[in-house]
C-alpha positions in Angstrom: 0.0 0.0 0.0 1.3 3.5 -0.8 0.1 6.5 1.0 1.0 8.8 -2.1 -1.8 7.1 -3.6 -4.3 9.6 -1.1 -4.3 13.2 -1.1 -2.1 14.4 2.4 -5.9 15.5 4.3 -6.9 12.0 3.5 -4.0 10.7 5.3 -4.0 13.0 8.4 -7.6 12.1 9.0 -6.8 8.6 9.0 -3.9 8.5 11.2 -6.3 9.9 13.8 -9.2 7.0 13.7 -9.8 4.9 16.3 -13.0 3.3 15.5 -14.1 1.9 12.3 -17.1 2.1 11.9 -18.8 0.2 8.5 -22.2 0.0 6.7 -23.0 -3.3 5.9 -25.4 -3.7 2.7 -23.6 -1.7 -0.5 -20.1 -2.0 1.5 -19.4 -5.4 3.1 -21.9 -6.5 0.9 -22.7 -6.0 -3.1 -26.1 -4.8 -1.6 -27.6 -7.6 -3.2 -29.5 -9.7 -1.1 -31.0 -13.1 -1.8 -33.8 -15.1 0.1 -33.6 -18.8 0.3 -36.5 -21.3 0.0 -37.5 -21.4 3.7 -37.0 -17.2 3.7 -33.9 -17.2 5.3 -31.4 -14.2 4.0 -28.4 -15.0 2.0 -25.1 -12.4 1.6 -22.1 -12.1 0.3 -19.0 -11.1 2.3 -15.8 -10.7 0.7 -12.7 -12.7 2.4 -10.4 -10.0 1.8 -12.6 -7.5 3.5 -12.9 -9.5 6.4 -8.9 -10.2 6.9 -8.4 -6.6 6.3 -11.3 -6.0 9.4 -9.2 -8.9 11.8 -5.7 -6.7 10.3 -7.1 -3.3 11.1 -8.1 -5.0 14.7 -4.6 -6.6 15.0 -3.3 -3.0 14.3 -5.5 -1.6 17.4 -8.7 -0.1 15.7 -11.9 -0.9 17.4 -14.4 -1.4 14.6 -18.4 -2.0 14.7 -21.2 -2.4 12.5 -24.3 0.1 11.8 -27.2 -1.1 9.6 -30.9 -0.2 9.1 -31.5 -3.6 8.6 -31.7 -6.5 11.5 -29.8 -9.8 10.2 -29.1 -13.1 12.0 -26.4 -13.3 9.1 -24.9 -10.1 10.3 -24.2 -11.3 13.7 -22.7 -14.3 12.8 -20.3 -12.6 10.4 -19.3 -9.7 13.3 -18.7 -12.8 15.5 -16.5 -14.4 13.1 -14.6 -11.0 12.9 -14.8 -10.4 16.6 -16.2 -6.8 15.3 -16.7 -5.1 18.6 -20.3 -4.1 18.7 -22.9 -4.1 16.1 -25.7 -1.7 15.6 -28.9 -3.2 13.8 -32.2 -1.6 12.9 -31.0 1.9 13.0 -33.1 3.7 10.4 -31.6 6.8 11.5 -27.8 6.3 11.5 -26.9 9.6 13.1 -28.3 8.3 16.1 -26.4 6.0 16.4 -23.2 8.5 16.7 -23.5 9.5 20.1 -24.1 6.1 21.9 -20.4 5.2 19.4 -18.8 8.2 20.7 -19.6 7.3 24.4 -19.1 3.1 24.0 -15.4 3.3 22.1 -14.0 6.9 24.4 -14.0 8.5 20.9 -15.1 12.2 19.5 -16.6 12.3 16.1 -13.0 13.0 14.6 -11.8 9.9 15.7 -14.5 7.7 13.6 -13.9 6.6 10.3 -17.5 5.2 8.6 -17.9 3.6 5.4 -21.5 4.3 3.8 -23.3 4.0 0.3 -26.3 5.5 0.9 -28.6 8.9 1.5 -29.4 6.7 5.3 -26.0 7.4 5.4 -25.2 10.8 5.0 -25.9 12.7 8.3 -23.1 10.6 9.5 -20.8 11.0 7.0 -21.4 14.9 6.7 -19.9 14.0 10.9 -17.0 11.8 10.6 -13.5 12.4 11.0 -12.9 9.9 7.9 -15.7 9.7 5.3 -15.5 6.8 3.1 -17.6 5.6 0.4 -17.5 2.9 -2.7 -17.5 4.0 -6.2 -21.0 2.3 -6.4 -22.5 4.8 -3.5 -25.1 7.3 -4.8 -24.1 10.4 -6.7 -24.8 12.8 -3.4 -23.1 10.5 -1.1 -19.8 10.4 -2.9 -19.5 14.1 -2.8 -19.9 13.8 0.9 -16.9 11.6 0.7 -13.0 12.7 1.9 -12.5 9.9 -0.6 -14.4 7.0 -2.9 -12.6 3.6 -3.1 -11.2 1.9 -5.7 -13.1 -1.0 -5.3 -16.8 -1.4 -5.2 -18.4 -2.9 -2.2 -19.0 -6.1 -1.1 -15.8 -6.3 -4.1 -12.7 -4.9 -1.7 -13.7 -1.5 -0.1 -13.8 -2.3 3.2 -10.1 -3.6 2.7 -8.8 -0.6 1.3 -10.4 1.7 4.2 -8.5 -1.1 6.4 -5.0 -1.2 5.0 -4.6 2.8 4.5 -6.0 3.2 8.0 -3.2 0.9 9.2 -0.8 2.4 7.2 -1.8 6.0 8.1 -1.7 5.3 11.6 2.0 4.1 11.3 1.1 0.2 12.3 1.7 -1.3 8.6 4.7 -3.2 9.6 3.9 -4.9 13.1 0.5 -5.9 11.4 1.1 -6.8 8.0 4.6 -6.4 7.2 5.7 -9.7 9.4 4.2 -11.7 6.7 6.4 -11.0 3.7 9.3 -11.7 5.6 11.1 -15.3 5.5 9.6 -16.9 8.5 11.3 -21.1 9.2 
């Protein structure tokens, strides 16, 4: 990962986060969601998405989970990633802010959020780090300090990951140790 690759306000807001905080349909997801015979709900998460969530924890983030939607299959994936707290049903996002703020120890500056949708604005117009995938609405990526490469559910959530453990001066301990000759 290379930092030149972000504009220098992009990188200063990131090397102050402390919580990652991440939308779940449109960003760990495609958005698409399926419903199996019996009803239940099927999603796609993306592997490298989630090592780049257990990385970013590795690296000392704290991360969590806000969605407007409830989902057994939400719960099971945070509990696979050990994601620290997730926030279901919350129509209204920004409400969700202050009860992050108080949980992690944080101030709004401190939060990075990943949304893709108008649900999602109030928050990100908040945020120390604003994040978005290229497949976000038109309005939402102009709220945006900066729109992945990668679309979500495709990636995303791994390149908010590795530049905020880069930004933060933690890419070695965390990620570094694996391209080195280990016997």
């Amino acid at each position: 990962m290379i930092l030149e690759d972000y504009s220098p306000d992009v990188v200063e807001r990131a090397s102050k986060i402390k919580v990652l905080v991440l939308d779940v349909d449109g960003v760990m997801t495609d958005g698409r969601i399926v419903y199996g015979t019996f009803g239940e709900e099927l999603k796609n998460f993306d592997v490298n998405d989630g090592l780049g969530i257990i990385l970013a924890k590795r690296s000392g983030l704290r991360c969590a989970i806000l969605t407007a939607k409830g989902s057994r299959v939400v719960f099971k994936r945070a509990r696979e990633l050990k994601i620290d707290k997730v926030y279901q049903n919350f129509h209204y996002k920004i409400r969700a802010l202050e009860p992050i703020c108080r949980r992690f120890g944080v101030s709004e500056s401190e939060i990075c959020f990943v949304g893709d949708d108008v649900i999602d604005a109030p928050l990100l117009k908040r945020v120390g780090l604003a994040v978005c995938p290229p497949n976000a609405m038109d309005e939402v990526r102009e709220l945006a300090h900066f729109v992945t490469r990668k679309n979500g559910g495709r990636g995303a959530v791994r390149e908010v990951c590795d530049l905020l453990i880069e930004a933060r001066g933690k890419w070695e301990e965390t990620v570094g140790r694996y391209f080195k000759d280990q016997a």
